[in-house]
SENUDREN-218920 format. One record per atom (N, C-alpha, C, O): x negated, y negated, z negated; residue in one letter. Coordinates in pm, whole numbers, padded with zeros to 5 digits, always signed. Each point is the difference from the previous one (the first is absolute). Layout:
// SENUDREN-218920
XYZA
...
***
This chain:
// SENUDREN-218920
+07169-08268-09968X
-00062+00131-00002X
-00149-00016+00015X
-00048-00086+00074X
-00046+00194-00166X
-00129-00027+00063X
-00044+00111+00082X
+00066+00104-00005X
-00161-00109+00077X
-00078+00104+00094X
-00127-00015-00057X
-00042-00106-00046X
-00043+00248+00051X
-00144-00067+00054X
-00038+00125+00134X
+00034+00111+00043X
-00111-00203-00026X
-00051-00004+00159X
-00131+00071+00001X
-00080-00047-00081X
+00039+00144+00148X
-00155+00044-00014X
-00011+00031+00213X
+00077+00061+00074X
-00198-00132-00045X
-00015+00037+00088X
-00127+00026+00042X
-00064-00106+00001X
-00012+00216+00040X
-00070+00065+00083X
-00066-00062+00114X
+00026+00050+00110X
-00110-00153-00116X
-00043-00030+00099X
-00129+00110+00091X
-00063+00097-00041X
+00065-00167+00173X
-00081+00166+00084X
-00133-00005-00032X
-00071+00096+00032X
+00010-00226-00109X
-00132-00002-00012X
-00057+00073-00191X
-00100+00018-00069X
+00269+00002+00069X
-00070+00068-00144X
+00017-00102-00176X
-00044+00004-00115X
+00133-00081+00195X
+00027-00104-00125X
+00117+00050-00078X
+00097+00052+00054X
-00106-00067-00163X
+00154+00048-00076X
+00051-00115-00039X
-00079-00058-00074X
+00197-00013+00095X
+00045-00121-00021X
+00176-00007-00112X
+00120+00007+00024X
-00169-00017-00091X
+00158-00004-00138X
+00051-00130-00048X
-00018-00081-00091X
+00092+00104+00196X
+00110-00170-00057X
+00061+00036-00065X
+00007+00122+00011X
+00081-00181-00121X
+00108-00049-00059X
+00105-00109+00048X
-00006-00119-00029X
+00095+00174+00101X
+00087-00107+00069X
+00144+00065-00084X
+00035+00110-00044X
+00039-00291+00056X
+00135-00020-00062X
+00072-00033+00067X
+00009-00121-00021X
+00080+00157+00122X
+00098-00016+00057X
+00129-00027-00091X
-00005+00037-00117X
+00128-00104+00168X
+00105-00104-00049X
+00087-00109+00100X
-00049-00102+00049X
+00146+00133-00038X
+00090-00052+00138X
+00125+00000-00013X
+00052+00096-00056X
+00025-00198+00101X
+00143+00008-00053X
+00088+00049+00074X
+00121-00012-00014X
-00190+00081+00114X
+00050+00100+00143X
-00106+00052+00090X
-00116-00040+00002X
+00153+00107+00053X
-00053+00104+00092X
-00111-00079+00105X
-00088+00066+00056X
+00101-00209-00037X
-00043-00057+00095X
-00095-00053-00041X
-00090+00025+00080X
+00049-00094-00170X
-00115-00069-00050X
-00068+00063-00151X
+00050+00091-00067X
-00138-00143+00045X
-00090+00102-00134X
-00107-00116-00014X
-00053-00068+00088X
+00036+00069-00265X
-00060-00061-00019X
-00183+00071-00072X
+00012+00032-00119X
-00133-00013+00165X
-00057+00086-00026X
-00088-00080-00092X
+00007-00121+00017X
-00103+00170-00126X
-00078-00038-00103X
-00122+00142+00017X
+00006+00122-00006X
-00093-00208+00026X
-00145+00081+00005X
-00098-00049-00126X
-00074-00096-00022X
+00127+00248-00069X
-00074-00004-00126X
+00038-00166-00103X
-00065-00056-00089X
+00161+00033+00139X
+00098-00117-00084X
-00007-00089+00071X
+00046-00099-00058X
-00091+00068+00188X
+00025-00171+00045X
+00033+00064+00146X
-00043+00101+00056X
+00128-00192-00020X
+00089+00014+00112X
-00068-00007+00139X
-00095-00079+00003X
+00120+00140+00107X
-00073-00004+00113X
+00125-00054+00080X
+00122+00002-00014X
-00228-00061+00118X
+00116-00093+00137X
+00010+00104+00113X
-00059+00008+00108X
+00159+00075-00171X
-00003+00077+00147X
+00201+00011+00023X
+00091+00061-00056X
-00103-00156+00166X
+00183-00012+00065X
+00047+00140+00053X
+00122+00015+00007X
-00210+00099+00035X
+00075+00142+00057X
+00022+00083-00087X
+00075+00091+00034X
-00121-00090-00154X
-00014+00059-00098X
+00175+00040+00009X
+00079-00084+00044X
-00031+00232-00095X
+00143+00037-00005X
+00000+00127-00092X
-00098+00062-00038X
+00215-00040+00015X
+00058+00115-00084X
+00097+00057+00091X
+00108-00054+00025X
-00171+00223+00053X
+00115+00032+00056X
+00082+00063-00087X
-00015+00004-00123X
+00150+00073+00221X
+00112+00051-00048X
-00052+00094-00096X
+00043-00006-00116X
-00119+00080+00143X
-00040+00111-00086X
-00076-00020-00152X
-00036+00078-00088X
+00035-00250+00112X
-00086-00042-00165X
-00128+00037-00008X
-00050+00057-00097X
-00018-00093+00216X
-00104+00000+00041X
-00037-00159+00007X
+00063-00090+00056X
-00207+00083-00145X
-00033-00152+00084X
-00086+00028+00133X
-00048+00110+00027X
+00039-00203+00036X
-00110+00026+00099X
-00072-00174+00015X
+00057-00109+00007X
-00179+00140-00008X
-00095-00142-00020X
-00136+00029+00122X
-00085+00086+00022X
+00124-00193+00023X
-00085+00017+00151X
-00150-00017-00053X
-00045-00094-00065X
-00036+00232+00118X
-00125+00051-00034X
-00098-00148+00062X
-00106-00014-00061X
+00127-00070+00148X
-00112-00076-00038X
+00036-00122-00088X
-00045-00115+00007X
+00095+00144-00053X
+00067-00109-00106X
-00088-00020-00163X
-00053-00087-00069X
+00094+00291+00071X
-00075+00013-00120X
-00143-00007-00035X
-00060-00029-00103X
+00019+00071+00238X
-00144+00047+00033X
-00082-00144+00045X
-00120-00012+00024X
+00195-00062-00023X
-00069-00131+00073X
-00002-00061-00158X
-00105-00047-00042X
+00184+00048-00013X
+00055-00080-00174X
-00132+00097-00075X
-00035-00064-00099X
-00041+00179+00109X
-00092+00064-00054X
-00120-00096+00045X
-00082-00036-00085X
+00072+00001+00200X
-00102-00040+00021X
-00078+00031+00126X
-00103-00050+00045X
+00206+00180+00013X
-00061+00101+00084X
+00026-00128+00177X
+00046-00111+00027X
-00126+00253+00055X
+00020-00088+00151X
+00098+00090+00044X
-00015+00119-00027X
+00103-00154+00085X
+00105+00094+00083X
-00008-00063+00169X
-00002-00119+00034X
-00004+00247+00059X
-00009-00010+00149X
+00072+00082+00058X
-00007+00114-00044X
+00103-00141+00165X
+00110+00087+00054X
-00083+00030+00163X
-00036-00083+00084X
+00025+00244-00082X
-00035+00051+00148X
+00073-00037+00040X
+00034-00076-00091X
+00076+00051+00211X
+00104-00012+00057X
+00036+00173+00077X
+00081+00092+00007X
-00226-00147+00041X
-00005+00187+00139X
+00010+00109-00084X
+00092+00079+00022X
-00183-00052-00134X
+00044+00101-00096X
+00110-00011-00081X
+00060+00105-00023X
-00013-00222-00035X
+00042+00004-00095X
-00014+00006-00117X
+00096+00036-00069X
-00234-00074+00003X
-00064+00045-00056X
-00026-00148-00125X
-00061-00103+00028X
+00122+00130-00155X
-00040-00083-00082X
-00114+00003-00009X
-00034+00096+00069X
-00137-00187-00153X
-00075+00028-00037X
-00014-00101-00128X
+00033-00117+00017X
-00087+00165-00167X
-00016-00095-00078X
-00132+00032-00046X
-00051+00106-00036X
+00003-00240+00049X
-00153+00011-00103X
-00037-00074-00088X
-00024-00120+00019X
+00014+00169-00109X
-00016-00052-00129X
-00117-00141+00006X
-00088-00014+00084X
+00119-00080-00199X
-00096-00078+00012X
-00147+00043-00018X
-00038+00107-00047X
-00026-00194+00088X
-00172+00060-00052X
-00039-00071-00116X
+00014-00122+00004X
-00066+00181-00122X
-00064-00109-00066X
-00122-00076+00021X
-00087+00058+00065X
+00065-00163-00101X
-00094-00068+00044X
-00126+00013-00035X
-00028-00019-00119X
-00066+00050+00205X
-00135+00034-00003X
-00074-00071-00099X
+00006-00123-00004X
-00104+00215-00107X
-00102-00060-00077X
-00050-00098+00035X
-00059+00032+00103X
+00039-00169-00127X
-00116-00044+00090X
-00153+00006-00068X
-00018+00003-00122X
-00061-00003+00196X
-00141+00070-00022X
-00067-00120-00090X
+00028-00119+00016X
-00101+00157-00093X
-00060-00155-00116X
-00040-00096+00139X
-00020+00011+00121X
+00024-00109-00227X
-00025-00108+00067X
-00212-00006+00064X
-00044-00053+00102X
-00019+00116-00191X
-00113+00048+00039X
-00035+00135-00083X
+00035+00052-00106X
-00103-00030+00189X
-00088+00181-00032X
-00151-00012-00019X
-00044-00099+00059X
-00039+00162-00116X
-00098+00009-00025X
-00042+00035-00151X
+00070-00016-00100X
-00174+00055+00105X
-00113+00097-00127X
-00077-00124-00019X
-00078-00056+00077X
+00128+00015-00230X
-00140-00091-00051X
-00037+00047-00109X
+00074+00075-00063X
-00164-00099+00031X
-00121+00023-00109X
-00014-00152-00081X
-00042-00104+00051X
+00088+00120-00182X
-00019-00220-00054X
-00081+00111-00122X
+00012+00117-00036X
-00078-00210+00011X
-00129+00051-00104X
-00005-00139-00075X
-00008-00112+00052X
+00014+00148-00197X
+00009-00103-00109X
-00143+00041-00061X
-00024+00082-00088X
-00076-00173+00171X
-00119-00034-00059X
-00056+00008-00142X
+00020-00094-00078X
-00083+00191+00045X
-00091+00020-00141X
+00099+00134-00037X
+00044+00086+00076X
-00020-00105-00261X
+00053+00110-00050X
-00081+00105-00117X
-00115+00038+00023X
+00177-00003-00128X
-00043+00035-00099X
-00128-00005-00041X
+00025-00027-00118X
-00125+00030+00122X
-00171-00080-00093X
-00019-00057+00102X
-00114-00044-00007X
+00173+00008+00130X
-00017-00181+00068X
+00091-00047-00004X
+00116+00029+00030X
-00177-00125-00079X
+00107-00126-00044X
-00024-00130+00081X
+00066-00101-00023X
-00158+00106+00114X
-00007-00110+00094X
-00049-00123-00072X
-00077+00005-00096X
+00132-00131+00155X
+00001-00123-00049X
+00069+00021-00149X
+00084+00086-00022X
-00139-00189-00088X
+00093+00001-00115X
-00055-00142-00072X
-00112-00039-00034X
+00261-00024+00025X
-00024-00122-00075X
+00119-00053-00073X
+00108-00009+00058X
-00121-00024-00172X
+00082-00023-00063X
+00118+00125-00058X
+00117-00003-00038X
-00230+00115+00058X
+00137+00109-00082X
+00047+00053+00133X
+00020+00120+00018X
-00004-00203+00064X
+00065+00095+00153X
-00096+00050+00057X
-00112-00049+00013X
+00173+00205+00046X
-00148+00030+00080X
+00095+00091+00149X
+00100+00066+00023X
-00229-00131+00047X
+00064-00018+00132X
+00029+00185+00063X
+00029+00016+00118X
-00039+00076-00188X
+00066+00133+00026X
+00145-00018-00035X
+00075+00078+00057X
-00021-00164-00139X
+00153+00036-00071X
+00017-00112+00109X
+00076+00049+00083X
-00109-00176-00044X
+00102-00048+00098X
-00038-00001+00187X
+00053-00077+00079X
-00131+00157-00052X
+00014+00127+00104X
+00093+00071+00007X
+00070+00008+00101X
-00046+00079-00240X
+00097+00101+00062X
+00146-00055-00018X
+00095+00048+00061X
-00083-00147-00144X
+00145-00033+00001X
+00050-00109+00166X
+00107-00006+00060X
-00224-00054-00036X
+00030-00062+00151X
+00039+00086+00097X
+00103-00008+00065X
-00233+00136-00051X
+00001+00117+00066X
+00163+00061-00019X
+00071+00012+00100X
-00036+00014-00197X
+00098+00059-00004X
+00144-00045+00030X
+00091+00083+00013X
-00072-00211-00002X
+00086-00088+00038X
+00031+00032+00184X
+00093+00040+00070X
-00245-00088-00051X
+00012+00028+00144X
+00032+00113+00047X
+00078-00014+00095X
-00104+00130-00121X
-00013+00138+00025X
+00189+00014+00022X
+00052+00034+00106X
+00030-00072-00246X
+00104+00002+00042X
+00086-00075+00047X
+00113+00048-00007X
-00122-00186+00070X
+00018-00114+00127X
-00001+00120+00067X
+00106+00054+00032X
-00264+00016+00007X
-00030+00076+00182X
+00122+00142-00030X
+00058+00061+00089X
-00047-00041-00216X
+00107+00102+00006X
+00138-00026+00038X
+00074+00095+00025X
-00043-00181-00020X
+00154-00080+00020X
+00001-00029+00143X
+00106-00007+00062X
-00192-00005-00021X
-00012-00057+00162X
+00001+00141+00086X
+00009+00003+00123X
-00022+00123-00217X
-00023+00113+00075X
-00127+00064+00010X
+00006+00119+00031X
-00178-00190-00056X
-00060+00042+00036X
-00017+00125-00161X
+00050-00015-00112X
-00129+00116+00159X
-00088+00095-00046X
-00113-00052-00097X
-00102-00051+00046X
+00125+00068-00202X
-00106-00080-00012X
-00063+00115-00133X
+00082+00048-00079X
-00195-00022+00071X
-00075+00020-00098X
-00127-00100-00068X
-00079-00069+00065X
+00084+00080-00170X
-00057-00047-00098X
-00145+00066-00025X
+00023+00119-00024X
-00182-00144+00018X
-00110+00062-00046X
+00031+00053-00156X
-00029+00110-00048X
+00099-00221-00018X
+00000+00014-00153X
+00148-00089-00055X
+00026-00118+00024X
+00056+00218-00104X
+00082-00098-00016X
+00029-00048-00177X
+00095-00070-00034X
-00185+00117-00049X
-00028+00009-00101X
-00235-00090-00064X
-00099-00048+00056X
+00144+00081-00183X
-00133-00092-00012X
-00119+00125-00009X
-00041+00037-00110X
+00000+00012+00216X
-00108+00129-00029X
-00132-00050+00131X
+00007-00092+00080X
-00090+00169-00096X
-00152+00014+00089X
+00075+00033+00120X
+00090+00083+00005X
-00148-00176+00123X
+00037+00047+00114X
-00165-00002+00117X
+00001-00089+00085X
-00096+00161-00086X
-00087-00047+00074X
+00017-00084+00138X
+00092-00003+00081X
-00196-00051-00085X
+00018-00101+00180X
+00000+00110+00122X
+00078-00032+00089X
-00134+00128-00072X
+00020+00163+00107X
+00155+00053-00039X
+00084+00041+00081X
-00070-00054-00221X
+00144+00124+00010X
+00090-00101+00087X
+00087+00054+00067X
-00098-00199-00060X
+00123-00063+00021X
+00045-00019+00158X
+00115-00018+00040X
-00239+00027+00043X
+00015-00001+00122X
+00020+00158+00035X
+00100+00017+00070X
-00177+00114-00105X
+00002+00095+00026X
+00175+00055-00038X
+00067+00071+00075X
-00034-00112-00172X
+00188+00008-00013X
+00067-00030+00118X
+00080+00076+00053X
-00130-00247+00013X
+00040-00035+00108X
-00019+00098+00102X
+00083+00079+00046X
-00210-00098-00015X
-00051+00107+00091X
+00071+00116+00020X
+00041+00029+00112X
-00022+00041-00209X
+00028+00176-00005X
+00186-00036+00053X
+00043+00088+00074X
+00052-00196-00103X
+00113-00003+00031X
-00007-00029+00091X
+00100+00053+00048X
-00168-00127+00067X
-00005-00050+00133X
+00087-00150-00043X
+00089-00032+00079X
-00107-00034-00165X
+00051-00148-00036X
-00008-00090+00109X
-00092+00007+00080X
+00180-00086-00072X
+00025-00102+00139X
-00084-00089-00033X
-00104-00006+00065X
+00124-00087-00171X
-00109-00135-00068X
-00016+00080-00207X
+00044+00082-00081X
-00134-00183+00106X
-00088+00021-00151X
-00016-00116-00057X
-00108-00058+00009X
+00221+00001-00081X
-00052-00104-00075X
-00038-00023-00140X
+00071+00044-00091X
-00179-00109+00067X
-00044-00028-00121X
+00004-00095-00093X
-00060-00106+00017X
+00126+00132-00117X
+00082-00162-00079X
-00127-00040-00122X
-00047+00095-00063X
+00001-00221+00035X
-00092-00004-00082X
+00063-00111-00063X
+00118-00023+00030X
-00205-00086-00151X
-00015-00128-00033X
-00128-00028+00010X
-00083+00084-00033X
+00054-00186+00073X
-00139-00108+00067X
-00046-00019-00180X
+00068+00040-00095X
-00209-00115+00088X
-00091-00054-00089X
-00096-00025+00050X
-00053+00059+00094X
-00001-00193-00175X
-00110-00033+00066X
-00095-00030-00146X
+00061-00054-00091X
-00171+00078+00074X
-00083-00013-00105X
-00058-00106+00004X
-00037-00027-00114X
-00008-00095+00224X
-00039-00156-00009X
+00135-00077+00041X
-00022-00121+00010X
+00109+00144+00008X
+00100-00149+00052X
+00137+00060-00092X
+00050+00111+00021X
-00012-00185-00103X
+00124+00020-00089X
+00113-00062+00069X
+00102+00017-00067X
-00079-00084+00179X
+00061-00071+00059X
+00053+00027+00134X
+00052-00081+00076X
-00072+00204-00057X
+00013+00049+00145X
+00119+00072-00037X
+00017+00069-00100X
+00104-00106+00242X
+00094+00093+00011X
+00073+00040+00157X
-00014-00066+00103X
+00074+00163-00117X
+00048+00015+00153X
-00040+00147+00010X
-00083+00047-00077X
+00136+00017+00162X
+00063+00124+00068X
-00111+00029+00074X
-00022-00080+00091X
-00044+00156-00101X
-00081+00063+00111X
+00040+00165+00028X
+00033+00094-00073X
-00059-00114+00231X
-00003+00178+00055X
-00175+00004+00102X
-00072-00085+00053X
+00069+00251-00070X
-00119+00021+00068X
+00037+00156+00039X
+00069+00083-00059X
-00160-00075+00211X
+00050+00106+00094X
-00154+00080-00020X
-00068-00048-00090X
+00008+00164+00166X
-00094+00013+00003X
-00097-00065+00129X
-00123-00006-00006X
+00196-00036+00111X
-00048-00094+00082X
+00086-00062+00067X
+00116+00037-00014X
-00147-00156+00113X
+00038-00104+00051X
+00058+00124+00142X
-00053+00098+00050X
+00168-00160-00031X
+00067+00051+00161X
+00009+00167-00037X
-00066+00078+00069X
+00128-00040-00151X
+00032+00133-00031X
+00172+00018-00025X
+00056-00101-00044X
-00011+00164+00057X
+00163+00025-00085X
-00029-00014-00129X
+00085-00088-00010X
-00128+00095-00096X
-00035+00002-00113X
+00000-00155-00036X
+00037-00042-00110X
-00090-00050+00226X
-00008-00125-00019X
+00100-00082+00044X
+00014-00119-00026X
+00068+00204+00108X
+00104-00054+00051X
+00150-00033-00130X
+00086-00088-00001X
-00119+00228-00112X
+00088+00030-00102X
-00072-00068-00087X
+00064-00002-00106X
-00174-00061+00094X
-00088-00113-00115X
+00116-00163+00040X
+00074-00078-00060X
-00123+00100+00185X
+00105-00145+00039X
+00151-00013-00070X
+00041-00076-00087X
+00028+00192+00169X
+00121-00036-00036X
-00004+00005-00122X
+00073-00091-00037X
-00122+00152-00065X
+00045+00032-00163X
-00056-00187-00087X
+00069-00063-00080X
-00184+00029+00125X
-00046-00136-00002X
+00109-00110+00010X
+00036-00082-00084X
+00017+00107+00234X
+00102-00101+00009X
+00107+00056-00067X
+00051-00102-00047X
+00042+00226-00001X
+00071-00012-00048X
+00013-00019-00130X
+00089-00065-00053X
-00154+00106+00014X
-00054-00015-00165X
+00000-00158-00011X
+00090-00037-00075X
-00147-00041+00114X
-00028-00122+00004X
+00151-00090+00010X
+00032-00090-00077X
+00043+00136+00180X
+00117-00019+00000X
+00085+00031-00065X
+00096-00072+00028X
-00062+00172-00138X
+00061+00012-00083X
+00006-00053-00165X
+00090-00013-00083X
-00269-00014+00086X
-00001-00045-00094X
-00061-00162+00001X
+00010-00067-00103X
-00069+00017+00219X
+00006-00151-00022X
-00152+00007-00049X
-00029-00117-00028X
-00111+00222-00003X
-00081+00007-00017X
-00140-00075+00093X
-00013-00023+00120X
-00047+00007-00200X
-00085-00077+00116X
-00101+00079+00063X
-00030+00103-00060X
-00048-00134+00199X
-00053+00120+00073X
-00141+00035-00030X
-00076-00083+00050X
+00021+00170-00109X
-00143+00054+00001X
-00057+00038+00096X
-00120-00024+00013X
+00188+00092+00078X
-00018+00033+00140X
-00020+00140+00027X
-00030+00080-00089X
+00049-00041+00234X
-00003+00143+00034X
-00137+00038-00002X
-00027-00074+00095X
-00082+00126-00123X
-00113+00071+00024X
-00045+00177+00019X
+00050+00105-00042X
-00157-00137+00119X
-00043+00177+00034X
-00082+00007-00114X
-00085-00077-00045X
+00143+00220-00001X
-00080+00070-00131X
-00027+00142+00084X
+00076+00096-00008X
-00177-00099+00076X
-00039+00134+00020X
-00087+00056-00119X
-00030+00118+00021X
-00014-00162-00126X
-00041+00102-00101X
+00085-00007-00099X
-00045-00038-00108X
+00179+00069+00118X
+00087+00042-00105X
+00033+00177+00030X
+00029+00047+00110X
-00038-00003-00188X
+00033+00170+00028X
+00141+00008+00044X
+00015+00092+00081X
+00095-00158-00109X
+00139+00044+00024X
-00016-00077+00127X
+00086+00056+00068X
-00134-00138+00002X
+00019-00036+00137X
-00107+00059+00063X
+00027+00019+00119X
-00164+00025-00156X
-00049+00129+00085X
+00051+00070-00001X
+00077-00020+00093X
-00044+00143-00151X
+00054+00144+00013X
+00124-00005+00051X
+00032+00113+00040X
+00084-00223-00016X
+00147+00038+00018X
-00027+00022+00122X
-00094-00053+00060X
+00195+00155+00003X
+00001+00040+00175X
+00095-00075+00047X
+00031-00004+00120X
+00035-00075-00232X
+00126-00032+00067X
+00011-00196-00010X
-00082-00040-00082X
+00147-00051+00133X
-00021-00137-00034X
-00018-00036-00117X
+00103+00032-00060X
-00185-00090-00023X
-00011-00029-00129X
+00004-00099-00063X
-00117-00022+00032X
+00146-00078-00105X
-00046-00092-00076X
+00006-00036-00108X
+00088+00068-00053X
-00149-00166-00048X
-00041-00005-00078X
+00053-00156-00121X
-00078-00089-00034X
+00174+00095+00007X
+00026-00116-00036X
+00020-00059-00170X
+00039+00071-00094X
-00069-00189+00088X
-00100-00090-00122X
+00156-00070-00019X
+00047-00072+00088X
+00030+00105-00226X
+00112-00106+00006X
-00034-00117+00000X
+00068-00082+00062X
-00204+00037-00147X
+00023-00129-00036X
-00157+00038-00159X
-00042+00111-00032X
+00003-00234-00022X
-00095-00005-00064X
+00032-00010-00131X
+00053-00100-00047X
-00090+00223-00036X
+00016+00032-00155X
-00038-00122-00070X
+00065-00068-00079X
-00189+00052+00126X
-00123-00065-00096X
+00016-00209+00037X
-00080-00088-00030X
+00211+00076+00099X
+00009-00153-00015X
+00158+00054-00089X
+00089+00083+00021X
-00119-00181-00122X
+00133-00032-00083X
+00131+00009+00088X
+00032+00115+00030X
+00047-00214+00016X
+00076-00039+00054X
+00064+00102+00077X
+00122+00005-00015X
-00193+00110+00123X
+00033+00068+00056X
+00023+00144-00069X
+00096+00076+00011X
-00232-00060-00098X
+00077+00112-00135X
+00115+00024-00043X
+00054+00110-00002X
+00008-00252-00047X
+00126-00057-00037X
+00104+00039+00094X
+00108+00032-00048X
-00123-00030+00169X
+00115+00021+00088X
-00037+00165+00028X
+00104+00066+00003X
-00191-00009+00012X
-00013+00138+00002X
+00064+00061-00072X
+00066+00093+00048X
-00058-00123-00201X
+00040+00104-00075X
+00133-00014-00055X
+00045+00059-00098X
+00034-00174+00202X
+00159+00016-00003X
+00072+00040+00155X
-00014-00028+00119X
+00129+00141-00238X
+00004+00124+00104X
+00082-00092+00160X
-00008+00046+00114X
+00062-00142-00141X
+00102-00064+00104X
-00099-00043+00080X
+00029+00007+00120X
-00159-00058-00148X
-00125-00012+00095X
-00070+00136+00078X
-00023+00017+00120X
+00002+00063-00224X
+00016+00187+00068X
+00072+00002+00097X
-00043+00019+00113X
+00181-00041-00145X
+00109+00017+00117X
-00039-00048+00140X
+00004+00062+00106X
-00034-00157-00126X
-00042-00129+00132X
-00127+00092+00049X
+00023+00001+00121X
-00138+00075-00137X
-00084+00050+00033X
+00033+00069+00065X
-00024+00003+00121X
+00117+00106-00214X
+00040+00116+00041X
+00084+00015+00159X
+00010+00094+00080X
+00038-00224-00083X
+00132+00008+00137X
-00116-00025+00053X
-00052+00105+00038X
-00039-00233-00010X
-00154-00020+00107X
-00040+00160+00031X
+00030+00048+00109X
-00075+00004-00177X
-00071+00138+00018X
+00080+00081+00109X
-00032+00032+00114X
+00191+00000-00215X
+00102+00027+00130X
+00020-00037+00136X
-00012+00059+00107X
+00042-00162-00139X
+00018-00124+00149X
-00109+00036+00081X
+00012+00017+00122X
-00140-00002-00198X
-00120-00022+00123X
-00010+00176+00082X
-00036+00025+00115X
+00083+00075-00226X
-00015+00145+00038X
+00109+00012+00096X
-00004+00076+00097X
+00097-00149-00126X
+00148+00035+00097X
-00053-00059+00132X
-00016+00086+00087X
-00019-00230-00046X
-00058-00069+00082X
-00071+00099+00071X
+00066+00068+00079X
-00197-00043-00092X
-00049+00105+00041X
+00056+00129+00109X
-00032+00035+00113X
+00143+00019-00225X
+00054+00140+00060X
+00043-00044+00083X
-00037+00042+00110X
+00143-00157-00115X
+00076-00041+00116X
-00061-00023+00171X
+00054+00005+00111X
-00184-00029-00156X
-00080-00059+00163X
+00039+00120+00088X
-00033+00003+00119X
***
């Protein structure tokens, strides 16, 4: 015979089993919850062709907690809880700004010009810091005019946590120079503290050699930001060799996680 079962719990739960009772006498019963069998030995069919299936049996086989008052008498069941969101792994408002953009074109050699592999590094990273949870906006995420004021004042006007600035290096006398540089607007600032880590991580991800951290207090995006800033040089257009690795995207990649790595680093302190 089948039954179904609806019960009313006091906290407001509506609970609808499907139970199958089956017994080759009055004394024992074999029960199936929603097709697979439950271990319950009291389980019975009285005289009246009634099953009866002991309530924490079912309610415990749901998932639920069952507790007996003794003094009242008083069943209580509470449902499981589901398990709490957990909160990103980090939080925070960044600002990544892909250096140059529509009639600047930055560095340019050999046909590449260092606005198109800005924003594709930039943009890599941007969504690394999105995966990790953080908040991230972009100055520009397309190839158009972005002035050096609109890009901090964007920052600015959102109340942005850090401000970083993604570039490619050149040098007009040494064809031979390569390596990663970052620059803060001064020495012993938060701004320089986020020059460091992005330096070392960058460096670490990609195996680049070091140009070094420096204070650029006359750069406009590390004057004007209110918020930690820095300023970072992937690597040098204008030596061959490192061009070459710039403008393949699996080398992007390797930047892109540095940039991450060093912004995540950061939030975490």
């Amino acid at each position: 015979m089948k039954r179904f079962y609806t019960f009313l719990l006091s906290f407001g739960l509506l609970l609808t089993l499907s139970l199958t009772a089956s017994g080759a006498n009055w004394e024992g019963v074999r029960i199936l919850m929603d097709g697979r069998e439950m271990e319950i030995g009291s389980a019975y069919i009285s005289k009246e062709g009634t099953t009866m299936v002991p309530l924490r049996a079912v309610a415990e086989a749901m998932g639920c907690e069952v507790t007996w008052d003794a003094a009242t008498r008083t069943v209580s069941i509470a449902t499981p809880q589901p398990p709490e969101e957990e909160p990103p792994a980090y939080a925070g408002l960044v600002v990544i700004d892909p250096g140059h953009g529509g009639g600047a074109d930055g560095a340019s050699y050999d046909g590449v010009l260092e606005k198109d592999l800005n924003l594709s590094i930039a943009s890599q990273a941007a969504r690394l810091l999105e995966e990790a949870g953080v908040t991230v906006l972009m100055t520009r995420t397309d190839d158009r005019d972005i002035g050096l004021y609109e890009r901090t004042d964007l920052a600015n006007n959102i109340g942005a946590d850090l401000f970083v600035s993604v570039h490619c290096n050149a040098s007009v006398e040494h064809d031979d120079v390569t390596g990663v540089y970052t620059c803060a607007y001064s020495e012993g600032t938060e701004g320089w503290r986020l020059a460091q880590l992005l330096h070392a991580s960058m460096r670490a991800a990609t195996g680049a050699d070091d140009f070094g951290v420096e204070e650029r207090p006359n750069l406009a995006v590390l004057r004007t930001s209110l918020m930690p800033a820095s300023l970072v040089e992937c690597g040098f257009m204008s030596t061959p060799e490192e061009l070459a690795l710039l403008v393949q995207p699996s080398y992007q990649a390797k930047l892109a996680r540095g940039i991450a790595d060093g912004v995540l680093a950061y939030l975490a302190q």
